[in-house]
Wavefront OBJ file of the C-alpha trace (Angstrom):
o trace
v -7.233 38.058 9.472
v -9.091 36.464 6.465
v -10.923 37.930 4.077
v -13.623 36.467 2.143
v -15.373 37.576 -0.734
v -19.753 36.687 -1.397
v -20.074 36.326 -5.191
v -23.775 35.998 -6.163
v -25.166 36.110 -10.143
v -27.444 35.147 -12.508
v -26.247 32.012 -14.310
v -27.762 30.546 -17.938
v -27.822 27.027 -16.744
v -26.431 26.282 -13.157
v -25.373 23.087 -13.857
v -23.654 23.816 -16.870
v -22.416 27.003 -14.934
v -21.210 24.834 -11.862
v -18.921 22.170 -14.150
v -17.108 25.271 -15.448
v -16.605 26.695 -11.984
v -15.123 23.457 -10.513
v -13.219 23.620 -13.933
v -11.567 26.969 -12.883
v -10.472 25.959 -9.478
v -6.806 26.164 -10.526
v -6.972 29.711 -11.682
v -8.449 30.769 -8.725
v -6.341 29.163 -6.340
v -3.239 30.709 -8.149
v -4.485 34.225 -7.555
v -5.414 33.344 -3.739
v -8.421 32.329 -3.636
v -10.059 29.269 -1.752
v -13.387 27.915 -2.890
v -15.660 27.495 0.472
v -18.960 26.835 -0.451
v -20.830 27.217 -3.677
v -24.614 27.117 -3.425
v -27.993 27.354 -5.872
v -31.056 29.528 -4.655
v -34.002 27.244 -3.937
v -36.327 30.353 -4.845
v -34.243 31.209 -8.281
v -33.279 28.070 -10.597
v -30.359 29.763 -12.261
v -28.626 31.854 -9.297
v -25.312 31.111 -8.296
v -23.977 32.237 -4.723
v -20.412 30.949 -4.269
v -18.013 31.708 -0.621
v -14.529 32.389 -0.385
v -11.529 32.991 1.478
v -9.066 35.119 0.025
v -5.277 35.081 1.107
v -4.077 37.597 -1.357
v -6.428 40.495 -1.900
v -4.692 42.151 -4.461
v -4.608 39.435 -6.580
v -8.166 38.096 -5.872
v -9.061 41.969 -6.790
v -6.964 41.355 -10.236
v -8.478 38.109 -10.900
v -12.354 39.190 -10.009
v -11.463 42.581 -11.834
v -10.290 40.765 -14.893
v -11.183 41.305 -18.661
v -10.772 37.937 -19.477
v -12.750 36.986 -16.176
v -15.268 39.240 -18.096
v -15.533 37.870 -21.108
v -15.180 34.297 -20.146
v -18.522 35.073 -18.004
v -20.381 37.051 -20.364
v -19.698 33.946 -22.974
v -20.881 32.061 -20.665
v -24.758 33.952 -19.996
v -23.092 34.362 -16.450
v -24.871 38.605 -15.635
v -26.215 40.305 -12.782
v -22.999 39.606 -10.886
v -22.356 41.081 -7.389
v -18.978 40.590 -5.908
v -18.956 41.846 -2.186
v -15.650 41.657 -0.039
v -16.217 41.346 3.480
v -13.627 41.146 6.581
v -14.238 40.326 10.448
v -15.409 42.698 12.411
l 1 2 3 4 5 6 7 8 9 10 11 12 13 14 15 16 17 18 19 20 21 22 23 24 25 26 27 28 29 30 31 32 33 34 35 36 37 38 39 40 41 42 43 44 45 46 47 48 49 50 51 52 53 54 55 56 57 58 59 60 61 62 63 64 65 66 67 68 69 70 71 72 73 74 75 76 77 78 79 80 81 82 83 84 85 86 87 88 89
């Protein structure tokens, strides 16, 4: 059974945001994640809400549990960030 994983935050500039995200792509593929759908919020400018299916949880746990995830997000004014795991019922 997949799991996927809603990742919602406030981004800086969501275009600048959304280059860096495709940017990443590779390092979140390596720790077993799949990019699904990335949207903006029609209501809120500069809020990113980004899909995915996750064939490793562990390691998408690691990778969204990071320090250098962290810090590479805090650099870039990436904050209110809410990471929500979800299975099938």
């Amino acid at each position: 059974m997949a799991t996927h994983i809603l990742w919602q935050a406030d981004v800086a500039d969501f275009n600048a945001w959304l280059t860096v995200f495709k940017q990443d792509a590779k390092n979140r593929k390596a720790s077993g994640i799949l990019d699904l759908h990335v949207w903006s919020d029609p209501d809120r400018k500069d809020h990113a809400v980004a899909l995915f299916a996750v064939s490793d949880l562990d390691k998408a746990k690691a990778f969204f549990g990071s320090e250098e995830l962290a810090m590479h997000l805090e650099r870039d004014g990436v904050n209110n960030i809410s990471v929500k795991m979800l299975t099938p019922a």
